[in-house]
C-alpha positions as CSV (number, residue, x, y, z in Angstrom):
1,X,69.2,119.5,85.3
2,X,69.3,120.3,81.5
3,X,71.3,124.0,82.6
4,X,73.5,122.1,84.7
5,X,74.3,119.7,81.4
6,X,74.8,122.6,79.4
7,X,76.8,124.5,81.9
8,X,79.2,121.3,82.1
9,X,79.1,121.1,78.3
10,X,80.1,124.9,78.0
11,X,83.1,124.7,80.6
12,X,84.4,121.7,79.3
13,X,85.2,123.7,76.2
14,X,87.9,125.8,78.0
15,X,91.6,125.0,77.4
16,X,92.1,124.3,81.1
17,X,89.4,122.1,81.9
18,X,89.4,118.5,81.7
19,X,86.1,116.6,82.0
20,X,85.2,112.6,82.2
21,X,82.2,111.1,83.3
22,X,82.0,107.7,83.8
23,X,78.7,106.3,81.8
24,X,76.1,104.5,83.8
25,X,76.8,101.0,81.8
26,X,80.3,101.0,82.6
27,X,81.4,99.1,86.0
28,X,83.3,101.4,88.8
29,X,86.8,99.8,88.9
30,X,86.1,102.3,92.7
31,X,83.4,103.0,94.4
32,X,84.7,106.5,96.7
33,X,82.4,106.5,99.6
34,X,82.4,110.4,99.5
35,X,83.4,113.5,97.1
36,X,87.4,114.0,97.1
37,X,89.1,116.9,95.6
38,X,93.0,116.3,94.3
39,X,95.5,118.8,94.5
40,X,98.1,117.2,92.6
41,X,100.2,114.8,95.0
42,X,100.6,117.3,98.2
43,X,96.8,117.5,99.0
44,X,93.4,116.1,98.5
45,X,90.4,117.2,100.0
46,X,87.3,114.6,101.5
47,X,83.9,116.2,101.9
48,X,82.3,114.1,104.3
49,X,78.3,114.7,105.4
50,X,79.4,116.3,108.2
51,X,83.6,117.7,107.3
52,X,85.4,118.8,105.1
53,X,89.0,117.5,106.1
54,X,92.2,118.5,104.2
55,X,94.7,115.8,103.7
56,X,98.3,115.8,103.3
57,X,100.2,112.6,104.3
58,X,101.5,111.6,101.1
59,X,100.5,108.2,101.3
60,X,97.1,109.0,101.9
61,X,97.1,111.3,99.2
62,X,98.6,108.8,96.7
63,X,95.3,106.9,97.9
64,X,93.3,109.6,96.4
65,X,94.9,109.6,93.4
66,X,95.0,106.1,92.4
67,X,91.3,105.9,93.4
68,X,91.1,109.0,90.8
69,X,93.6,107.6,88.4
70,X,90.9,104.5,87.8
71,X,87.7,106.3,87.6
72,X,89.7,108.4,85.2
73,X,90.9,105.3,83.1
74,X,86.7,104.5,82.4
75,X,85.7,108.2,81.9
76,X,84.6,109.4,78.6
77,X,86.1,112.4,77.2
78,X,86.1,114.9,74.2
79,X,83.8,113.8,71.5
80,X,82.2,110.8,73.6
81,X,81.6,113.0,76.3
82,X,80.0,115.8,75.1
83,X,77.4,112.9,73.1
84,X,76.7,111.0,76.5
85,X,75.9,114.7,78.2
86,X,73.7,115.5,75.1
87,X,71.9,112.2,75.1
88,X,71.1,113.0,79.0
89,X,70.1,116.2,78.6
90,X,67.6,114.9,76.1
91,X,65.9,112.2,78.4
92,X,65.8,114.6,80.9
93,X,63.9,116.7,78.6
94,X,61.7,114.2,77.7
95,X,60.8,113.7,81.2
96,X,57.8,115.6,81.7
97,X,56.5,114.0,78.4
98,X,57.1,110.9,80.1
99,X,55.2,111.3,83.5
100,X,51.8,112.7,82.1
């Protein structure tokens, strides 16, 4: 988990990358019941357990992006973000300490 935190922390330094995560403590405004890409407002894809389905009927796809639009609006960025990622990586580093 700790090179997965860095990996996020590394590519969210790129000038074309935007990165949020929405901190435990804070209440989902939405609660997607599965993983959804957003392809601007033509397309969105839904990963399903069992699908991947590709969606295009614009108002389904404004769906998707007002869903995205509020987990968005409760996501941490820049300075915040990279601090909350740090401060996970440590207690997952401190794990191991923690079981034994």
């Amino acid at each position: 988990m700790s090179a997965q935190l860095a990996h996020l922390l590394s590519v969210a330094e790129r000038p074309n990358v935007s990165l949020g995560v929405v901190p435990w403590s804070v209440p989902l405004p939405v609660v997607p019941p599965h993983g959804f890409t957003l392809y601007g407002s033509e397309a969105v894809v839904v990963e399903t357990f069992t699908a991947e389905l590709t969606i295009t009927e614009p108002d389904a796809v404004a769906c998707y992006a007002d869903a995205f639009a509020e987990l968005d609006r409760v996501a941490v960025v820049g300075d915040g973000m990279r601090s909350l990622l740090e401060a996970v990586r440590r207690d997952f580093s401190d794990l191991p300490h923690l079981i034994q």
